[in-house]
C-alpha positions as CSV (number, residue, x, y, z in Angstrom):
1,X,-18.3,-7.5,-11.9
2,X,-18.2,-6.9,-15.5
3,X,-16.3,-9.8,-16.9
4,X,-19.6,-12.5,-15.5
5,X,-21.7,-10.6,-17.1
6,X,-19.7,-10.8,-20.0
7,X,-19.8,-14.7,-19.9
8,X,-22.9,-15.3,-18.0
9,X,-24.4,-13.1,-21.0
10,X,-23.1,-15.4,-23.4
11,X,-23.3,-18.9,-21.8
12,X,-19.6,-19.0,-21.9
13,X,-16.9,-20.0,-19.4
14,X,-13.1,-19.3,-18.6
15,X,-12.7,-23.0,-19.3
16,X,-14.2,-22.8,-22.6
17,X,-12.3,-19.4,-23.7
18,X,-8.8,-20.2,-22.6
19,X,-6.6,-22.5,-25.0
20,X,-4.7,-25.4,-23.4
21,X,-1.4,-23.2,-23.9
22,X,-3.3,-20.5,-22.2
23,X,-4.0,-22.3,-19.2
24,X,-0.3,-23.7,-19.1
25,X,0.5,-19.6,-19.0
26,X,-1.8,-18.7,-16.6
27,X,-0.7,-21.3,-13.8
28,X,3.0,-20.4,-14.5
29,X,1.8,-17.0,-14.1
30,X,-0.2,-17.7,-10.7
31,X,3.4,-19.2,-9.4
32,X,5.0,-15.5,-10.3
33,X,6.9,-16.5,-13.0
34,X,8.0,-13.7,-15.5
35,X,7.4,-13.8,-19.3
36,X,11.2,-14.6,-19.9
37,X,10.8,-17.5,-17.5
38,X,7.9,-19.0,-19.0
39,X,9.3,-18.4,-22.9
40,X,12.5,-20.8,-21.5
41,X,10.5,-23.3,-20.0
42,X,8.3,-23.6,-23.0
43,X,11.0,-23.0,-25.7
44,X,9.2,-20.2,-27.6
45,X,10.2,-16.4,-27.9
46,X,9.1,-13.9,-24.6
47,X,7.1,-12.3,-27.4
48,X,4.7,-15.2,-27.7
49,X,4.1,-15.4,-23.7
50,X,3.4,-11.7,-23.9
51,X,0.9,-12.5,-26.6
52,X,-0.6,-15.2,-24.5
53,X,-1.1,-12.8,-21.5
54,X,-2.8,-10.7,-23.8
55,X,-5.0,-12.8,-25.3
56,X,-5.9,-14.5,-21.3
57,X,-6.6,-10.7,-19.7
58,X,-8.7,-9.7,-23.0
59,X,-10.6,-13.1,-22.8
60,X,-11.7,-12.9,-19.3
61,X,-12.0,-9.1,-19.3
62,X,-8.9,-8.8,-16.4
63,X,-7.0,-5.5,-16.4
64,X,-3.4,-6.9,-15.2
65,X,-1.8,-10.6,-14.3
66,X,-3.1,-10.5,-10.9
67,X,-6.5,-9.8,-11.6
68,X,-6.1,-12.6,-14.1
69,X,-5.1,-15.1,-11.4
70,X,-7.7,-14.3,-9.2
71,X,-10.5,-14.9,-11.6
72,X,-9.3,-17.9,-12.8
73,X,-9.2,-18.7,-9.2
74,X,-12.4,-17.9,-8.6
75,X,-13.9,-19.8,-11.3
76,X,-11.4,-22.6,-10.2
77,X,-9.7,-22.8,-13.1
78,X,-6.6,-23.2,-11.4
79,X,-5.4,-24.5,-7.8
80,X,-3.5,-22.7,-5.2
């Protein structure tokens, strides 16, 4: 898959990419919580969960939110 060889490349992990908030996002996300959800339970706008999103899928190379999940499963960043 392209996104290890994008880390492995580097030395990099997930665990190192992803900001604290980041994770916080992505394990709301995982429970299939919408942006507007997780903008109310963090108090910020749905603008800046969209941004987080964003920023997680570009970082680990994922094309949508379940493609994010799964790698951060994968890579246990995250629990089921």
């Amino acid at each position: 898959m392209a996104w290890q060889t994008k880390y492995l490349d580097r030395g990099d992990t997930v665990t190192k990419t992803l900001s604290p908030r980041e994770l916080e996002v992505i394990n709301l996300v995982k429970l299939g919580d919408e942006n507007k959800l997780i903008a109310q339970k963090f108090g910020v706008s749905e603008q800046t969960i969209k941004n987080h999103v964003r920023h997680i899928l570009n970082k680990i190379g994922a094309f949508n939110r379940t493609q994010a999940v799964y790698i951060c499963l994968k890579e246990g960043i995250i629990t089921l």
